[in-house]
C-alpha positions in Angstrom: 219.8 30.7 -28.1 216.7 32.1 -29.8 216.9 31.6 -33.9 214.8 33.3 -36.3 215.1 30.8 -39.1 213.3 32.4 -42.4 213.2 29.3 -45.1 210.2 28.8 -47.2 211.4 25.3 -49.1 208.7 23.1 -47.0 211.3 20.3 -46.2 214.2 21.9 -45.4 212.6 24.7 -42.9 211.4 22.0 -40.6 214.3 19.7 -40.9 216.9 22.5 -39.9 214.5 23.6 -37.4 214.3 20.4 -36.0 218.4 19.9 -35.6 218.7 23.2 -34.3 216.2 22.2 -31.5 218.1 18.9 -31.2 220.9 21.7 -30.2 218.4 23.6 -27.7 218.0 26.3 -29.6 214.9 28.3 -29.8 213.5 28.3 -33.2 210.8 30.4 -35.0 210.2 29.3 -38.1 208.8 31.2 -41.1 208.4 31.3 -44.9 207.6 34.8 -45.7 209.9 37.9 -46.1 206.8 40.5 -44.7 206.7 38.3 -41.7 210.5 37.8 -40.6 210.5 41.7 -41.6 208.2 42.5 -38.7 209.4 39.5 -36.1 213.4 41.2 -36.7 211.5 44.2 -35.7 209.4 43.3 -33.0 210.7 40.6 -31.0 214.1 39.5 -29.3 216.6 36.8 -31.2 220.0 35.7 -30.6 220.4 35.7 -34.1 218.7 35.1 -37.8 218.9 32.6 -41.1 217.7 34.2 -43.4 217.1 32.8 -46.9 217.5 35.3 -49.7 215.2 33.5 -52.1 211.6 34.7 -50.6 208.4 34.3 -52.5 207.2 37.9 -50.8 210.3 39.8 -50.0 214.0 39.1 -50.7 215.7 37.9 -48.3 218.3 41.3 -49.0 216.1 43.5 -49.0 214.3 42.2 -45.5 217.8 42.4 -44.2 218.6 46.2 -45.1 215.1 46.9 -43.8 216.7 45.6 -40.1 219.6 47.2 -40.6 217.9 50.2 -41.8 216.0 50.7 -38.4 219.1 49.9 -36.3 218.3 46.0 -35.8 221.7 44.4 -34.8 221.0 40.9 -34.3 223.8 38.5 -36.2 222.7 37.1 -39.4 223.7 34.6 -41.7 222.7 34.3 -44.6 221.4 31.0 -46.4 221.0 30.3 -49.6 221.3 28.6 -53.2 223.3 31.1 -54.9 226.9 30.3 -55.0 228.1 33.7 -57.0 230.3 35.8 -55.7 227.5 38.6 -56.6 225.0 37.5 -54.7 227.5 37.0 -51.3 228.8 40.7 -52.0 225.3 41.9 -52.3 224.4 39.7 -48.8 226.9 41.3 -47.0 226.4 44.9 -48.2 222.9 44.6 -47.0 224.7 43.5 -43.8 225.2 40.0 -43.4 227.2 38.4 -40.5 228.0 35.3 -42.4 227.0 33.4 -45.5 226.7 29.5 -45.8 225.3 28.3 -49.4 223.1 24.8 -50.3 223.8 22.1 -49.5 226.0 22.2 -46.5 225.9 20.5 -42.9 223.8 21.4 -39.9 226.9 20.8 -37.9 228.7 23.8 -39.7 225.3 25.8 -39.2 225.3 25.7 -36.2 228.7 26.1 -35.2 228.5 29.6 -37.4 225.7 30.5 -35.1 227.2 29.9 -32.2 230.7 31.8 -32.8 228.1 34.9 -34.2 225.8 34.9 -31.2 229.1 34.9 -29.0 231.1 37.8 -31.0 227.9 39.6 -30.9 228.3 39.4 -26.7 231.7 40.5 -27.2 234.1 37.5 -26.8 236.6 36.6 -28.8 237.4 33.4 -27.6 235.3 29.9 -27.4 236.3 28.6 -23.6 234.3 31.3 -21.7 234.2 30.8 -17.7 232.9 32.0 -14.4 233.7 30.8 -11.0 234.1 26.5 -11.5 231.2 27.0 -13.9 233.1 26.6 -18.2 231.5 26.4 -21.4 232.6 25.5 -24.7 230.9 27.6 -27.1 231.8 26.3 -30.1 230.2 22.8 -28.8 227.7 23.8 -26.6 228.9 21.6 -23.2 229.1 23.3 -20.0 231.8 21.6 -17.3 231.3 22.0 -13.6 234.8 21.8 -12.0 235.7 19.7 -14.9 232.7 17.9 -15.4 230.4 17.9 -17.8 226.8 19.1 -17.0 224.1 17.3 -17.9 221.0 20.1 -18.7 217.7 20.0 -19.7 217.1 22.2 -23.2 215.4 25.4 -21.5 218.1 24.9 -18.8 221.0 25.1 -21.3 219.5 28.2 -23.0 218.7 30.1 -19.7 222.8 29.2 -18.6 223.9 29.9 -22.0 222.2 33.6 -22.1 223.7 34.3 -18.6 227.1 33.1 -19.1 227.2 34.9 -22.6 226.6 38.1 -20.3 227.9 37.1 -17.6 228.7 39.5 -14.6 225.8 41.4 -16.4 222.3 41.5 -15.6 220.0 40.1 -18.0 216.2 41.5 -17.4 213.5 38.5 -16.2 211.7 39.6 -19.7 214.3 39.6 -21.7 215.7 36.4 -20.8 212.3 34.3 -21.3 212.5 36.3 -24.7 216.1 34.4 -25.4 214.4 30.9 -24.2 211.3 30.4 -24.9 209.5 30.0 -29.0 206.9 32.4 -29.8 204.2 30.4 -29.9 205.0 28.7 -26.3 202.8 28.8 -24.0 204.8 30.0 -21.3 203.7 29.3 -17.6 204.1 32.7 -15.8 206.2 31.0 -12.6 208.0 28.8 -15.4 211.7 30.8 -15.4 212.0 31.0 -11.6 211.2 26.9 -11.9 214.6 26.6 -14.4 216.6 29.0 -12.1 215.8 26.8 -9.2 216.8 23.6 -11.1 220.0 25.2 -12.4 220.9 26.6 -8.7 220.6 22.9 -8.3 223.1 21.9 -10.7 225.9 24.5 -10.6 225.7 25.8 -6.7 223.3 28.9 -5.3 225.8 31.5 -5.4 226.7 31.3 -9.3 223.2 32.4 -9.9 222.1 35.9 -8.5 218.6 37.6 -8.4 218.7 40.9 -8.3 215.2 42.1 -7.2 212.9 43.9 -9.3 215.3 43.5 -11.9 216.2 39.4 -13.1 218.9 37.7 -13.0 222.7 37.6 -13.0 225.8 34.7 -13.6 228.7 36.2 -10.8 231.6 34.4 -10.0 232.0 37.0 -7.6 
């Protein structure tokens, strides 16, 4: 998963970005509403926290500025402010979820997890193709039973395709879902993960299609 994680308190941005990585997610990390208004625009995330206490922008307002342009990622919604008002105001501006200060990283990212998957429409957390399984909700994936052992940019590159799986996922977009956005991204690097996952779970589970990128078939 790629996370667009808008926080501007100086210790807790890093230290959630930080256990989110620890989770192989893809973070990009930011302070300012003007910013994460142009990165929701502009570039490709699984989903978004989004504080709504910004020093430039609320956090609200950058949110019914996605919305407005027909921006669909899943958002959730962090903040301070435990009122009912402001969590009826978060989700008229279109909020996916709300999860207020202090609270647990484990419950974050769990909530990220079960929005990214409703948003690839399944309802339940045990997805499966083949002898390939993965438990959403905890992020393991079991080979005939067994659990895989994967490499962070290998768990987000699996992740993507088994989210869509029997679909196929462009080459560009899926670097977009693995990679940060100030990586500096070998141009050869993907095919190198693919290889290493083809590995792991078996050639066939993994198709290229040519001229296209990549699909997860348990055809």
């Amino acid at each position: 998963m790629r996370i667009l994680l808008v926080e501007d308190d100086p210790d807790l941005g890093p230290a959630i970005a930080r256990a989110l990585r620890a989770e192989h997610c893809a973070v990009d990390l930011i302070a300012s509403g003007i910013d994460a208004q142009h990165l929701g625009d502009t570039e490709r995330y699984d989903a978004a926290v989004l504080d709504l206490g910004l020093p430039d922008r609320e956090g609200a307002a950058v949110l019914r500025g996605w919305r407005d342009a027909g921006r669909t990622l899943p958002v959730l919604i962090l903040t301070a402010r435990d009122g009912w008002s402001d969590k009826v105001a978060g989700f008229k501006a279109g909020a996916d979820d709300f999860l207020t200060k202090p609270f647990r990283i484990e419950e974050l990212t769990m909530r990220l997890r079960a929005l990214v998957r409703r948003a690839a429409g399944h309802g339940a957390t045990r997805l499966t193709c083949g002898p390939l399984a993965f438990e959403s909700q905890t992020g393991v994936f079991e080979l005939d039973g067994l659990p895989l052992r994967l490499t962070a940019l290998e768990w987000r590159v699996l992740s993507a395709l088994m989210l869509a799986k029997e679909v196929v996922i462009e080459r560009l977009d899926l670097m977009e879902r693995v990679y940060e956005g100030d990586a500096d991204v070998d141009s050869n690097s993907l095919e190198v993960i693919i290889g290493r996952l083809r590995k792991k779970v078996g050639a066939t589970l993994i198709e290229t299609v040519r001229g296209r990128g990549y699909r997860l078939t348990g055809a």
